[in-house]
mmCIF file as gemmi writes it, N, C-alpha and C atoms, coordinates in Angstrom:
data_model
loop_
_atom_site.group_PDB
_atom_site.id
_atom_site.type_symbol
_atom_site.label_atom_id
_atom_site.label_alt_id
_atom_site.label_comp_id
_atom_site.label_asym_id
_atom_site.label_entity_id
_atom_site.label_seq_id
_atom_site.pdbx_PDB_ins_code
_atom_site.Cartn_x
_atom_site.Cartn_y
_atom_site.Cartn_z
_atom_site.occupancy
_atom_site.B_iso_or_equiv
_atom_site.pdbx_formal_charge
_atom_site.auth_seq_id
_atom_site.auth_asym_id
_atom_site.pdbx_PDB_model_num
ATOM 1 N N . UNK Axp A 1 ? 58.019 -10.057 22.693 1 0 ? 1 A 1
ATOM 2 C CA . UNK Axp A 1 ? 57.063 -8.97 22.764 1 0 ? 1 A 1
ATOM 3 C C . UNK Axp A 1 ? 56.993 -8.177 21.461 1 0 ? 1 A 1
ATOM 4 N N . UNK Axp A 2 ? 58.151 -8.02 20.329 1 0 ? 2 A 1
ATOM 5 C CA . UNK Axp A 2 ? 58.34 -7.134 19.519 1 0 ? 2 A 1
ATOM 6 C C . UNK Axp A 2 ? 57.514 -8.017 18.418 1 0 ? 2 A 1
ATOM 7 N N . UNK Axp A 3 ? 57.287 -9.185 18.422 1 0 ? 3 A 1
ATOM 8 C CA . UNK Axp A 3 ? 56.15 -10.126 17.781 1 0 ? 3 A 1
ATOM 9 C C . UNK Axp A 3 ? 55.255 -9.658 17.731 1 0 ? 3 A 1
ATOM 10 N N . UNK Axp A 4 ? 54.492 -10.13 18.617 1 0 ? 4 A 1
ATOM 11 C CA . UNK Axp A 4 ? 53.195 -9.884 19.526 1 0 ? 4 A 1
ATOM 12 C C . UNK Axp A 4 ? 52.714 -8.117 19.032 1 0 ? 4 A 1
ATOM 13 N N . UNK Axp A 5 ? 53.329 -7.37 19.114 1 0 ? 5 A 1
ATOM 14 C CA . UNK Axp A 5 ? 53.214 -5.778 19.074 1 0 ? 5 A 1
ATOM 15 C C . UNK Axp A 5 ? 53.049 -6.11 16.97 1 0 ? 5 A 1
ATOM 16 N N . UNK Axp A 6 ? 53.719 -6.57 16.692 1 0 ? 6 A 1
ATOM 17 C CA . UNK Axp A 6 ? 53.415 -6.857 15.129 1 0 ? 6 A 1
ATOM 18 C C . UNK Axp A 6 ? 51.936 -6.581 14.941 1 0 ? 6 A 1
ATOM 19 N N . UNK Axp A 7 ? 52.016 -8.037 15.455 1 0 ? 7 A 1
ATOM 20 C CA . UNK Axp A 7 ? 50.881 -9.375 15.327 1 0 ? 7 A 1
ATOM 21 C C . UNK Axp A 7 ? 49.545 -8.407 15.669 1 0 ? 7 A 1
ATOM 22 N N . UNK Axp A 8 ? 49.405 -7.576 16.139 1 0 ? 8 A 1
ATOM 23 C CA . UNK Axp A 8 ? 48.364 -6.466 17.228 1 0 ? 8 A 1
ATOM 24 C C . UNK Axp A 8 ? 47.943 -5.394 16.281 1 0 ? 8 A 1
ATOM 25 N N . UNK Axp A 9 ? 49.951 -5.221 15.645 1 0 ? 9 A 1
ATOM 26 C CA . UNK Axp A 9 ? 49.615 -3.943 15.051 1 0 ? 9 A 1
ATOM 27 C C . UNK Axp A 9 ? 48.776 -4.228 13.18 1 0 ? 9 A 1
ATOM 28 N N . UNK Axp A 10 ? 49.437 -5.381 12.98 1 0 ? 10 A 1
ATOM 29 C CA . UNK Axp A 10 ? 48.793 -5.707 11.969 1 0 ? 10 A 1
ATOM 30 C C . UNK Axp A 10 ? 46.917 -6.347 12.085 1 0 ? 10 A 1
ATOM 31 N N . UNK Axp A 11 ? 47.046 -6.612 12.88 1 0 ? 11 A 1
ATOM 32 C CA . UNK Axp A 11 ? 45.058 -7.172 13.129 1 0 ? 11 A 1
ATOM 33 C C . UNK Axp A 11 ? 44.816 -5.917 13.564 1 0 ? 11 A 1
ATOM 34 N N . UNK Axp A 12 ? 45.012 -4.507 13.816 1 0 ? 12 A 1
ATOM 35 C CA . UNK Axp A 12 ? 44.577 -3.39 14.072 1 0 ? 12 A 1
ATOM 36 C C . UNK Axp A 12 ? 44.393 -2.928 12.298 1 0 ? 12 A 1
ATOM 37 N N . UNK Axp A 13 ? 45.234 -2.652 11.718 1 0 ? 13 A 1
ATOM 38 C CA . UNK Axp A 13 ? 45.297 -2.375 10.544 1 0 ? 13 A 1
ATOM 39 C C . UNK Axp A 13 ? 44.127 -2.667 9.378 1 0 ? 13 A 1
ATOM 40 N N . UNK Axp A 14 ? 44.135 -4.171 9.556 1 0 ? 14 A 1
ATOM 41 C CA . UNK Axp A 14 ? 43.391 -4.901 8.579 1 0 ? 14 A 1
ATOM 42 C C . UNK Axp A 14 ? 41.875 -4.567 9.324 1 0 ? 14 A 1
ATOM 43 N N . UNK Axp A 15 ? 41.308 -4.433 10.179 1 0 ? 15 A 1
ATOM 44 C CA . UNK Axp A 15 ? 40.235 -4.07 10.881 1 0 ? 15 A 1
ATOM 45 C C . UNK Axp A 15 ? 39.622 -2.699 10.347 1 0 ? 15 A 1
ATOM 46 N N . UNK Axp A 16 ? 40.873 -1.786 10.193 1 0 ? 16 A 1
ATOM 47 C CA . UNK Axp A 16 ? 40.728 -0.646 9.994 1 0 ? 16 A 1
ATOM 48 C C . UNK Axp A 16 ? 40.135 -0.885 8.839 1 0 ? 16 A 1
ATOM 49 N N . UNK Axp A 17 ? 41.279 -1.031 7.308 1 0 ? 17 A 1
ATOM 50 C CA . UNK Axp A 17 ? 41 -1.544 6.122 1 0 ? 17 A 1
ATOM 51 C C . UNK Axp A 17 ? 39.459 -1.773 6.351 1 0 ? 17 A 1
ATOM 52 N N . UNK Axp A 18 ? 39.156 -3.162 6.953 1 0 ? 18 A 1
ATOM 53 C CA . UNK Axp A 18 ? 37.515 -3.339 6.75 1 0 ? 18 A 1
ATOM 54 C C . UNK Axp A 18 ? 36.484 -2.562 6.816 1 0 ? 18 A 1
ATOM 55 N N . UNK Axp A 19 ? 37.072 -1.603 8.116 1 0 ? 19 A 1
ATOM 56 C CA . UNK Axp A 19 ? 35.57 -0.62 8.506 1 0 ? 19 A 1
ATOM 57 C C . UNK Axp A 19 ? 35.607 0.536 7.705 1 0 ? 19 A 1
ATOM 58 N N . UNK Axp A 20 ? 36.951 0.849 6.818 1 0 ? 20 A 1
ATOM 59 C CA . UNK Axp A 20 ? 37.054 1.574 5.634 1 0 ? 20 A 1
ATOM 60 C C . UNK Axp A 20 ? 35.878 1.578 4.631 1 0 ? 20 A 1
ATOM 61 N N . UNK Axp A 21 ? 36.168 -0.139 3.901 1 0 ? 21 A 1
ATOM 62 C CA . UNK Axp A 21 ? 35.536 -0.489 3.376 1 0 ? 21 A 1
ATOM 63 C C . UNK Axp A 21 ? 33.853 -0.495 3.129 1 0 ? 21 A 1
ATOM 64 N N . UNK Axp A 22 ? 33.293 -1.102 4.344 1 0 ? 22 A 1
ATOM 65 C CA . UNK Axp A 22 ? 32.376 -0.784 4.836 1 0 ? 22 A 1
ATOM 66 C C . UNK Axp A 22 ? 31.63 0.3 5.274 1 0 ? 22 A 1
ATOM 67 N N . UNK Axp A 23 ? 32.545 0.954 5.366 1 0 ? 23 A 1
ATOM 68 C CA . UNK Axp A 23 ? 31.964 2.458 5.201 1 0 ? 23 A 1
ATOM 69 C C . UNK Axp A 23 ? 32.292 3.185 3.805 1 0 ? 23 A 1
ATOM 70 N N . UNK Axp A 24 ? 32.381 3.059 2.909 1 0 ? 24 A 1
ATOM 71 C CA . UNK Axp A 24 ? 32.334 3.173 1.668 1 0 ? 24 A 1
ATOM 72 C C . UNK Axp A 24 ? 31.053 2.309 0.947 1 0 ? 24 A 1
ATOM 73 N N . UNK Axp A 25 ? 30.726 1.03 1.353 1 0 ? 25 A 1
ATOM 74 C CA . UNK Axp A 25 ? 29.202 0.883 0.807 1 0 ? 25 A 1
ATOM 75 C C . UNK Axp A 25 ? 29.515 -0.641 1.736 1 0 ? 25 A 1
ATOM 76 N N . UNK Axp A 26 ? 27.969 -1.295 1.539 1 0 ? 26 A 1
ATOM 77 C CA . UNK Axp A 26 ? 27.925 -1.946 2.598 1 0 ? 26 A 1
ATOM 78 C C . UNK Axp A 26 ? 28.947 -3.726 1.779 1 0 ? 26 A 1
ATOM 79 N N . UNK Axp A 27 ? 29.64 -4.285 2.116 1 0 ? 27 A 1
ATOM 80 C CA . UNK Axp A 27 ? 29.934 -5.358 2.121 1 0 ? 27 A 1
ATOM 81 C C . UNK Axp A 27 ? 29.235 -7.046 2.824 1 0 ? 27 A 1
ATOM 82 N N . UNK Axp A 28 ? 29.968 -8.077 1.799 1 0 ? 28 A 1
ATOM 83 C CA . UNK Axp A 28 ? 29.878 -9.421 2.459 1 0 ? 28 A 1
ATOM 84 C C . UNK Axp A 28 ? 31.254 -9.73 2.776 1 0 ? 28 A 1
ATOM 85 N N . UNK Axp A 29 ? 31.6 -10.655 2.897 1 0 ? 29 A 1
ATOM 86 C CA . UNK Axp A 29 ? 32.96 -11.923 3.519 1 0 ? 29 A 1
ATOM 87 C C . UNK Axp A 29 ? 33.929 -11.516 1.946 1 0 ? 29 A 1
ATOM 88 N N . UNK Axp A 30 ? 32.947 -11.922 0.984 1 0 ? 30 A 1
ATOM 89 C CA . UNK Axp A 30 ? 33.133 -12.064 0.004 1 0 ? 30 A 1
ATOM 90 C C . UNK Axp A 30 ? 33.803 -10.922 -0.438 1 0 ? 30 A 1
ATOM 91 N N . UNK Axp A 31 ? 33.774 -9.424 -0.903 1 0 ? 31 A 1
ATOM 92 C CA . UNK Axp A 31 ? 33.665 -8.542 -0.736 1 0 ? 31 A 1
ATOM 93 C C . UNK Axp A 31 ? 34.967 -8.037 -0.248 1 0 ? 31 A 1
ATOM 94 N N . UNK Axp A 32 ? 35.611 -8.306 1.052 1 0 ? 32 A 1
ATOM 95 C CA . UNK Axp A 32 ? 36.345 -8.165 1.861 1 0 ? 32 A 1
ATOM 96 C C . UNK Axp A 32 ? 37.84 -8.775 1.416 1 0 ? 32 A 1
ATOM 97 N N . UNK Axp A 33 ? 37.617 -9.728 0.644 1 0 ? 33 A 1
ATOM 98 C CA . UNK Axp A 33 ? 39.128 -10.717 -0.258 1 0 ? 33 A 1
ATOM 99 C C . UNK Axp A 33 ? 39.923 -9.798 -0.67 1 0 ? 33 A 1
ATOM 100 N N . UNK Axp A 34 ? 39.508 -8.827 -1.393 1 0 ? 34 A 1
ATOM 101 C CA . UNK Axp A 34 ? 40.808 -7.814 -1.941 1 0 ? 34 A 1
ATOM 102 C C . UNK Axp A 34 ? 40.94 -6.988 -0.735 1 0 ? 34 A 1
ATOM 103 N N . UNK Axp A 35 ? 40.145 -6.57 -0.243 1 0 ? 35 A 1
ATOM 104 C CA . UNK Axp A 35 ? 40.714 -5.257 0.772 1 0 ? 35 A 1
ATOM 105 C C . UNK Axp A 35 ? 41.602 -6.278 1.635 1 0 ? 35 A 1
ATOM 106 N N . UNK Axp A 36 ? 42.007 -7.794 2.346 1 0 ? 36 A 1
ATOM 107 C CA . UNK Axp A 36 ? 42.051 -7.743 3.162 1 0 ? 36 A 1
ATOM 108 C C . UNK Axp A 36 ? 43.936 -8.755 2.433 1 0 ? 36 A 1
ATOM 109 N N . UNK Axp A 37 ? 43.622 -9.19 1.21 1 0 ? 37 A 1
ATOM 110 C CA . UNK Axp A 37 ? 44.708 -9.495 0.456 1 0 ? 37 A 1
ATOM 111 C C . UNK Axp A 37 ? 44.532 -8.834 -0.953 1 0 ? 37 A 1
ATOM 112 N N . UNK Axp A 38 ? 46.226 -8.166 -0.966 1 0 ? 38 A 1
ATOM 113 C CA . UNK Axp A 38 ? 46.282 -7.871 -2.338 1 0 ? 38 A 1
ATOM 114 C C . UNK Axp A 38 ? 47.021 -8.798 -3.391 1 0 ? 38 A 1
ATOM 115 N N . UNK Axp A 39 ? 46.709 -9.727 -3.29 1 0 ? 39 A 1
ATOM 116 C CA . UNK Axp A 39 ? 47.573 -10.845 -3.936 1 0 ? 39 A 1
ATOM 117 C C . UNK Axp A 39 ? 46.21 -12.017 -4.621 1 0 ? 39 A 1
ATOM 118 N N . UNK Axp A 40 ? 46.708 -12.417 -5.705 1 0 ? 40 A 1
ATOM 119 C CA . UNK Axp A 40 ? 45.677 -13.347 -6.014 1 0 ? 40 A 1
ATOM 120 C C . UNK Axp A 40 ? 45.522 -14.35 -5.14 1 0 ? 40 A 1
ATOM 121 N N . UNK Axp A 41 ? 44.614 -15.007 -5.092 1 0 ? 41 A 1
ATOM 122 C CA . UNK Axp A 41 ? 43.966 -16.478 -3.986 1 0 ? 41 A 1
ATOM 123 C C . UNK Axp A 41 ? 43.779 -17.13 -4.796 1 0 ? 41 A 1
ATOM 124 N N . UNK Axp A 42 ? 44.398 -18.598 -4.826 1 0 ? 42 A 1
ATOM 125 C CA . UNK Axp A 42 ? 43.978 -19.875 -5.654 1 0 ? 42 A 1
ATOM 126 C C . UNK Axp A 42 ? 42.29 -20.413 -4.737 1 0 ? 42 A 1
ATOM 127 N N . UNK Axp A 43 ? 42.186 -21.537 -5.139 1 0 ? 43 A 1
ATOM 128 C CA . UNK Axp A 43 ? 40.866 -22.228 -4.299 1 0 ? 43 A 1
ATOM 129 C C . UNK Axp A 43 ? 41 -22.143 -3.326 1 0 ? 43 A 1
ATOM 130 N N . UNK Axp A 44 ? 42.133 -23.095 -2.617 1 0 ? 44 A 1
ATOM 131 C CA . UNK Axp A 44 ? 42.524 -23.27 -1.106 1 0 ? 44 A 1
ATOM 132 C C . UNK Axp A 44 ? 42.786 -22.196 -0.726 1 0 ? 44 A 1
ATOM 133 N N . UNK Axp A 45 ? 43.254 -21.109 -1.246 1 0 ? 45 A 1
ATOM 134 C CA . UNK Axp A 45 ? 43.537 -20.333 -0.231 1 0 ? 45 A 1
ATOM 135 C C . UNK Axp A 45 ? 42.797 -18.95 -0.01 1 0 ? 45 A 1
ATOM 136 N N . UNK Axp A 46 ? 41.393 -19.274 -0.77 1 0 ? 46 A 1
ATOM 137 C CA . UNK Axp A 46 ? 40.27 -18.224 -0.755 1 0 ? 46 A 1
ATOM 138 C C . UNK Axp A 46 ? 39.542 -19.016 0.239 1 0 ? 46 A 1
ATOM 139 N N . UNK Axp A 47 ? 39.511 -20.388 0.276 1 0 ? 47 A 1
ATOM 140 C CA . UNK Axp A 47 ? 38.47 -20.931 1.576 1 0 ? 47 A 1
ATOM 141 C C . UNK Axp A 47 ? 39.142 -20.142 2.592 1 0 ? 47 A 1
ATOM 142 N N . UNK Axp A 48 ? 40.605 -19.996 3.266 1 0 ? 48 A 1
ATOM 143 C CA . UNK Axp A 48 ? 40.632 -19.844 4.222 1 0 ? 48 A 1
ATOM 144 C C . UNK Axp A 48 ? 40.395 -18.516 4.743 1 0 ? 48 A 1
ATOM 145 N N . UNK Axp A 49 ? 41.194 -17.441 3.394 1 0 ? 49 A 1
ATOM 146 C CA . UNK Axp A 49 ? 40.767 -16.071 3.505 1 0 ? 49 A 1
ATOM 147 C C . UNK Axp A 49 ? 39.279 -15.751 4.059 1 0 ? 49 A 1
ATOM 148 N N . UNK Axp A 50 ? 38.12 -16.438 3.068 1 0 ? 50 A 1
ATOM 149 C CA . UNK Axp A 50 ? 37.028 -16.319 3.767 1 0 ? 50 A 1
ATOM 150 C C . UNK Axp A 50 ? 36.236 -16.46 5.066 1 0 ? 50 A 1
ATOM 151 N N . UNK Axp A 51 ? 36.941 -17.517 5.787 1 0 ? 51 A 1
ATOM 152 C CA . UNK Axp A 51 ? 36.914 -17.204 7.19 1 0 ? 51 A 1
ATOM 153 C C . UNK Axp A 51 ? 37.641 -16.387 7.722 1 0 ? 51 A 1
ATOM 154 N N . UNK Axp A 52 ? 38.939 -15.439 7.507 1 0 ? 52 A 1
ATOM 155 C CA . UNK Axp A 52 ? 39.48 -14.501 8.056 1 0 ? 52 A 1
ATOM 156 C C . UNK Axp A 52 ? 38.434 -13.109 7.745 1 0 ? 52 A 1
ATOM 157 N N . UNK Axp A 53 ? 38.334 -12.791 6.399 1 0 ? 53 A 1
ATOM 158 C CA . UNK Axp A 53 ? 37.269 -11.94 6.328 1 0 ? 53 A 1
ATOM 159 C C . UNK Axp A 53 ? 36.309 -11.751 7.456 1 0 ? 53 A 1
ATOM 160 N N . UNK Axp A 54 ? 35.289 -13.266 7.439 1 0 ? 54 A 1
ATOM 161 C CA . UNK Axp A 54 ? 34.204 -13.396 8.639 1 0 ? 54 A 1
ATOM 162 C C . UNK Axp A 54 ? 34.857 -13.169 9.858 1 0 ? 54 A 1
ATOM 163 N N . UNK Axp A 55 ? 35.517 -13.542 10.34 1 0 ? 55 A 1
ATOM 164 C CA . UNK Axp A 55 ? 36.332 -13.293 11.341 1 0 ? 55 A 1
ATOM 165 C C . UNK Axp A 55 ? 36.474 -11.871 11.439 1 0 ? 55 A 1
ATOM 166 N N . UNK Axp A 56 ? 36.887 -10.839 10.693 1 0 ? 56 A 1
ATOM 167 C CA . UNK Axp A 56 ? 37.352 -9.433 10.938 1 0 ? 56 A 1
ATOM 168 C C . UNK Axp A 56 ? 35.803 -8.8 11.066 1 0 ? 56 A 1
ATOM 169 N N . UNK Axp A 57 ? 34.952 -9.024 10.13 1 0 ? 57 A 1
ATOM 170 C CA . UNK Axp A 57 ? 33.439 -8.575 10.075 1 0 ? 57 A 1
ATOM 171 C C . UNK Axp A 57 ? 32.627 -8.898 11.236 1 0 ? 57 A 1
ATOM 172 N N . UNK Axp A 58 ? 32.434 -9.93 12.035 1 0 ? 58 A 1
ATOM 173 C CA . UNK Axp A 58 ? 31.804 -10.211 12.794 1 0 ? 58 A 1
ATOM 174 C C . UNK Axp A 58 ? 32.937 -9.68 14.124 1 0 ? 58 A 1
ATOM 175 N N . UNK Axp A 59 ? 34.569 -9.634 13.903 1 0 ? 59 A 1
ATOM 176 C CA . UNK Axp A 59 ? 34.717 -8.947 15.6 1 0 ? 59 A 1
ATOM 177 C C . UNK Axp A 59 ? 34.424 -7.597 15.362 1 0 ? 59 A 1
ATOM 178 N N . UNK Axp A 60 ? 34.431 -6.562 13.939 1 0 ? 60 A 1
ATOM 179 C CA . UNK Axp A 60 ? 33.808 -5.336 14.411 1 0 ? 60 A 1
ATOM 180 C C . UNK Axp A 60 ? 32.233 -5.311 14.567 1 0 ? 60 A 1
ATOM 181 N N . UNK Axp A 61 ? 31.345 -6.035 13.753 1 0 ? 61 A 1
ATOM 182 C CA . UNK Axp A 61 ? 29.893 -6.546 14.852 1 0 ? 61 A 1
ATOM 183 C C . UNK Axp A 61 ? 29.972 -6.644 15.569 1 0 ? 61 A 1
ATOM 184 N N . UNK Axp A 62 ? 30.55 -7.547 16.38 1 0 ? 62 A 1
ATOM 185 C CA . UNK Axp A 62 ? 30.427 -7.626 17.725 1 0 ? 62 A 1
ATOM 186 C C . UNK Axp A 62 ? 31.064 -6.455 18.549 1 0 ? 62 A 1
ATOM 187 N N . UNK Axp A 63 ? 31.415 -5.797 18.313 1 0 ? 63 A 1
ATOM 188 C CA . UNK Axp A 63 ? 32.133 -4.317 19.346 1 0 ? 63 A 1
ATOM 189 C C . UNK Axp A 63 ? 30.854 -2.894 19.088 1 0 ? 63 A 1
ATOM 190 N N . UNK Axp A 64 ? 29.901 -3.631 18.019 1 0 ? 64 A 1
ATOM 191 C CA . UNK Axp A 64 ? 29.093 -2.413 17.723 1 0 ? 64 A 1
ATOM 192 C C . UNK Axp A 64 ? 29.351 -1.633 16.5 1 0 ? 64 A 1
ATOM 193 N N . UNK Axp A 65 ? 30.602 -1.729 16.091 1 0 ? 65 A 1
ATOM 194 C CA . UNK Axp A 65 ? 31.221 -0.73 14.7 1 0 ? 65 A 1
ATOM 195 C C . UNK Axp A 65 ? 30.476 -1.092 13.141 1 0 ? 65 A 1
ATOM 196 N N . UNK Axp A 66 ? 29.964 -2.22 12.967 1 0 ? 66 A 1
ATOM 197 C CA . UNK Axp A 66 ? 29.443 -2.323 12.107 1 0 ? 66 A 1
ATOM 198 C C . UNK Axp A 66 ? 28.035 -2.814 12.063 1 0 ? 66 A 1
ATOM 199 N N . UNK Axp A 67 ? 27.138 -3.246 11.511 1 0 ? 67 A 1
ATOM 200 C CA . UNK Axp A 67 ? 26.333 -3.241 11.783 1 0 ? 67 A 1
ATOM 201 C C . UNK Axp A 67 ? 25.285 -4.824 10.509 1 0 ? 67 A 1
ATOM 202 N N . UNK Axp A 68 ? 24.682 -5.672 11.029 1 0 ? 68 A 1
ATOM 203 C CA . UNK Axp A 68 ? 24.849 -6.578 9.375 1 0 ? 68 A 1
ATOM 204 C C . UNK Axp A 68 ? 23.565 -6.844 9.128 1 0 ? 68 A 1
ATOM 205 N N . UNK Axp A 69 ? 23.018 -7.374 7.809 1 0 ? 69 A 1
ATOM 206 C CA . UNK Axp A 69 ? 21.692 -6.951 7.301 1 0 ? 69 A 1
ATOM 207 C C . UNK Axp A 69 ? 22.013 -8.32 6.142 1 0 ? 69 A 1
ATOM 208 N N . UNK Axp A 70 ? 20.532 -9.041 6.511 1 0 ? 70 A 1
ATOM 209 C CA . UNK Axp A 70 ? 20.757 -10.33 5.278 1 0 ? 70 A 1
ATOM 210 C C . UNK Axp A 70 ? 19.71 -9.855 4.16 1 0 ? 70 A 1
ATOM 211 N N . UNK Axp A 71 ? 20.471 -9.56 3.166 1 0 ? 71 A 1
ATOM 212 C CA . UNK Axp A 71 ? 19.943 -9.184 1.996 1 0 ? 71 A 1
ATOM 213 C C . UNK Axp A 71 ? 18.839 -10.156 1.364 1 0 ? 71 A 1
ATOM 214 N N . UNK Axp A 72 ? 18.28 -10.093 0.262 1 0 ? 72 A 1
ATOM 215 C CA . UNK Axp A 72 ? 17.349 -10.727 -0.494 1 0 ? 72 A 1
ATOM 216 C C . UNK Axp A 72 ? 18.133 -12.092 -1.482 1 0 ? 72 A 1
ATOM 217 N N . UNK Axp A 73 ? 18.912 -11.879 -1.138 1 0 ? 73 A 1
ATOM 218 C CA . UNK Axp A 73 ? 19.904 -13.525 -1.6 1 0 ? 73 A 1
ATOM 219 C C . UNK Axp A 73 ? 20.708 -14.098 -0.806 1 0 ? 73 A 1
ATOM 220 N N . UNK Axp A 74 ? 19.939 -13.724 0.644 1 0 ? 74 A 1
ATOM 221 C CA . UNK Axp A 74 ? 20.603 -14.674 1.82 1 0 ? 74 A 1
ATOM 222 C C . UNK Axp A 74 ? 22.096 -14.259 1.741 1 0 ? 74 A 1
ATOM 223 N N . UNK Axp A 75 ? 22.391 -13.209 1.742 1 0 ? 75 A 1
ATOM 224 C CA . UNK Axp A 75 ? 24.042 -12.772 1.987 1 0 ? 75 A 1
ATOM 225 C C . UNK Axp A 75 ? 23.845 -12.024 2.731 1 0 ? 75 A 1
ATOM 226 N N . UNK Axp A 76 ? 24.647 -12.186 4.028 1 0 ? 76 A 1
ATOM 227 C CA . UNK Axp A 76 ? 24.87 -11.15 5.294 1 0 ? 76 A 1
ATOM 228 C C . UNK Axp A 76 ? 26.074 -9.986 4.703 1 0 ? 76 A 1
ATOM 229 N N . UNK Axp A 77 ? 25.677 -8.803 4.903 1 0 ? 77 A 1
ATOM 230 C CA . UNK Axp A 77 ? 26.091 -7.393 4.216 1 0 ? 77 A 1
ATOM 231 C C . UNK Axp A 77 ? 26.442 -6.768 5.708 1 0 ? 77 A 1
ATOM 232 N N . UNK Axp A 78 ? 27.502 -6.173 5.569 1 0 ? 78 A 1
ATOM 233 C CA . UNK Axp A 78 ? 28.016 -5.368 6.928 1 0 ? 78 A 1
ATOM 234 C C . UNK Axp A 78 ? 28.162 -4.052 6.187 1 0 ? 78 A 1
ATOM 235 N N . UNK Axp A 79 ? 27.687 -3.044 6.984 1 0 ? 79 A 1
ATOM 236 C CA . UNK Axp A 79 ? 27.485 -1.469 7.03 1 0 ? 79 A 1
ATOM 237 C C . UNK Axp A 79 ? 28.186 -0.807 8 1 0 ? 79 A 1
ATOM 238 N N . UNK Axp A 80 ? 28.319 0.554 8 1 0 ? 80 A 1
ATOM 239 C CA . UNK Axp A 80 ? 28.981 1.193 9.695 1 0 ? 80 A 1
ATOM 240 C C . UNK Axp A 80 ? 27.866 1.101 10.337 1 0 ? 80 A 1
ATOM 241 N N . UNK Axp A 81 ? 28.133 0.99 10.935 1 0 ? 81 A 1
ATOM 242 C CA . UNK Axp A 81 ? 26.936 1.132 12.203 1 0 ? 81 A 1
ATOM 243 C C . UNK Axp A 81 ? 26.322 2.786 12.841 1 0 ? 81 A 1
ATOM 244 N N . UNK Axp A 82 ? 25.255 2.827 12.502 1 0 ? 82 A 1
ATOM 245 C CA . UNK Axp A 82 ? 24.9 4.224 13.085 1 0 ? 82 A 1
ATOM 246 C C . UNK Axp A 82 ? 25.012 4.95 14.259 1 0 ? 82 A 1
């Protein structure tokens, strides 16, 4: 259980971090790499970051907290949500 309570407390955290972010100006996936690691990313290990990013962006979309908008170069941008 003292895992698990980690594991919760840290995907609470990094969520936070994002909607920080995002509420500071609007973000992509892309965008999200440093706030969500502070450590450099080689190739491989920015592919995967980038689905964790999407992953954190789209579960606060989906709860309503953010809000996303495809810009004029086909990049989906997440905002707070009004």
């Amino acid at each position: 259980h003292t895992r698990i309570d980690q594991l919760q407390d840290h995907h609470r955290e990094r969520l936070a971090e994002v909607l920080q972010a995002c509420t500071e100006r609007p973000g992509s996936a892309a965008d999200m790499l440093p706030v969500l690691f502070k450590r450099p990313l080689d190739l491989h290990q920015k592919t995967f970051a980038m689905g964790e990013a999407v992953a954190h962006l789209h579960a606060l979309w989906y709860q309503g907290r953010l809000r996303r908008t495809l810009d004029g170069d086909g990049i989906y941008r997440f905002a707070v949500a009004a």
